[in-house]
C-alpha positions as CSV (number, residue, x, y, z in Angstrom):
1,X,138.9,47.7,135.6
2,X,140.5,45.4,138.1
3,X,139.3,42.2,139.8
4,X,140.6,41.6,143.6
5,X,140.3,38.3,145.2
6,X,141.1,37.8,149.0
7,X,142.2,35.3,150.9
8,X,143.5,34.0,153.7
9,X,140.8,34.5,156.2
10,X,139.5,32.0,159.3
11,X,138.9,31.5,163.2
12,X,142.0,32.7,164.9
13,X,141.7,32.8,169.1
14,X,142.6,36.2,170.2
15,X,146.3,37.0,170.6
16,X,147.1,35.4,167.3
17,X,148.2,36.5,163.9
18,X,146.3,35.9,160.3
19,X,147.5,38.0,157.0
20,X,145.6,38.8,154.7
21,X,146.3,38.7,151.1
22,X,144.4,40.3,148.3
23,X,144.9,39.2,144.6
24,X,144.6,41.6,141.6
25,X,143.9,40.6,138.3
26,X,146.2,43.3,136.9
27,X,149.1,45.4,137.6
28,X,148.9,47.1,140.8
29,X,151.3,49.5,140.1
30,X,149.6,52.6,139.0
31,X,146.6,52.1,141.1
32,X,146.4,55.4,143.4
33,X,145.4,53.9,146.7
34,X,144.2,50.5,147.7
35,X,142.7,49.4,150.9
36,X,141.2,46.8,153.4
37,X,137.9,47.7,155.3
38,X,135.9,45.5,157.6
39,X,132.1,45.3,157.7
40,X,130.9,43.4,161.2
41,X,127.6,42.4,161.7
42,X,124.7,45.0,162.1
43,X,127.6,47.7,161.6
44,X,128.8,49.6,158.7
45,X,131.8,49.0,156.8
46,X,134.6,50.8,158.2
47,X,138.4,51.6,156.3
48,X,141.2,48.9,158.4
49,X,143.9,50.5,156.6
50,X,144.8,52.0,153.4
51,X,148.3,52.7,151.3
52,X,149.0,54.8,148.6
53,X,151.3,53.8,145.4
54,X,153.9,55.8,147.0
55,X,154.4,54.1,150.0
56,X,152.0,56.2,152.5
57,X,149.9,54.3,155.1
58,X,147.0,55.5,157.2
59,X,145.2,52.8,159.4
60,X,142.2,53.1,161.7
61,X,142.8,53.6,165.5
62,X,141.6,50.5,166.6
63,X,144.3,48.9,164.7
64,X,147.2,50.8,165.3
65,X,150.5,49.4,166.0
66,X,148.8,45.7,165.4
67,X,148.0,45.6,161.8
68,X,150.5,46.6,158.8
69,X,149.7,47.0,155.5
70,X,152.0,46.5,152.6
71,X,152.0,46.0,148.6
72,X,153.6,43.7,146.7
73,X,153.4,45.2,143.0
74,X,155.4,42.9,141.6
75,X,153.2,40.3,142.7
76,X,149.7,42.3,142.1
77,X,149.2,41.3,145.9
78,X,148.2,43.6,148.3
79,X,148.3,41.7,152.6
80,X,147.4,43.0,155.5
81,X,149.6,41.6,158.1
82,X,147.0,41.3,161.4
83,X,148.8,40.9,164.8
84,X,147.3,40.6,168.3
85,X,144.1,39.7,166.9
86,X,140.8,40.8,169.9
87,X,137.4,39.3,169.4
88,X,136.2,43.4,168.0
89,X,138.5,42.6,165.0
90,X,135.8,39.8,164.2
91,X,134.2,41.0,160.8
92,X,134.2,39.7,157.0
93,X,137.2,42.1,155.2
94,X,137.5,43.7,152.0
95,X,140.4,44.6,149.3
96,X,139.5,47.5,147.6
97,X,141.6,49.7,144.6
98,X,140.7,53.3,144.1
99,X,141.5,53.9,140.5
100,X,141.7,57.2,138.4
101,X,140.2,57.2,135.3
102,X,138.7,60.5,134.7
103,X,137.6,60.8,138.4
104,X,138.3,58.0,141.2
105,X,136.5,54.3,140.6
106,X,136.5,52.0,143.6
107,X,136.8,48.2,143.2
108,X,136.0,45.4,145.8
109,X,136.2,42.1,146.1
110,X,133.6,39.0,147.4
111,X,135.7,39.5,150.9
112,X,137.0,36.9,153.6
113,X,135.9,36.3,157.0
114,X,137.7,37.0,160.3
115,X,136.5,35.2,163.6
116,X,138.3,35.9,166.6
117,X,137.2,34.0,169.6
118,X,137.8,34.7,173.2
């Protein structure tokens, strides 16, 4: 099991910058993939962007080439790193950690809200 806390949420205007950060409440290392997805309202939640424990990133199109998302094992920290920030990017985001056990587990936290005004 594996608790994830986020932070760093808030009301940005657009064309500014907030990171994320999401806090595990173990080692990081070995988890296969973790992730941040966005849920806005009246919509479905939707993957942001996603990195393995190797390294590899995939991020949704809306996103690319504004957010980055990185890991910080040491730290048990995974951040997403949100650049020119548009009023669409408005939603409340979740961490979540895809661990194997004997098939794949997902784990979420409460999530942080983004507001991004005109």
């Amino acid at each position: 099991q594996v608790q994830l806390v986020e932070s760093g949420g808030g009301l940005v205007q657009a064309g500014g910058s907030l990171r994320l950060s999401c806090a595990a409440s173990r080692s990081i290392f070995s988890i296969n993939f973790m992730g941040w997805y966005r849920q806005a309202p009246g919509k479905q939640r939707e993957l942001v962007a996603r990195i393995s424990s190797g390294g590899s990133r995939n991020y949704a199109d809306s996103v690319k080439g504004r957010f980055t998302i990185s890991r910080d094992n040491a730290k048990n920290t995974l951040y997403l790193q949100m650049n020119s920030l548009k009023p669409e990017d408005t939603a409340v985001y979740y961490c979540n950690a895809e661990v194997y056990i004997d098939s794949y587990y997902d784990y979420w936290g409460q999530g942080t809200q983004v507001t991004v005004s005109s």
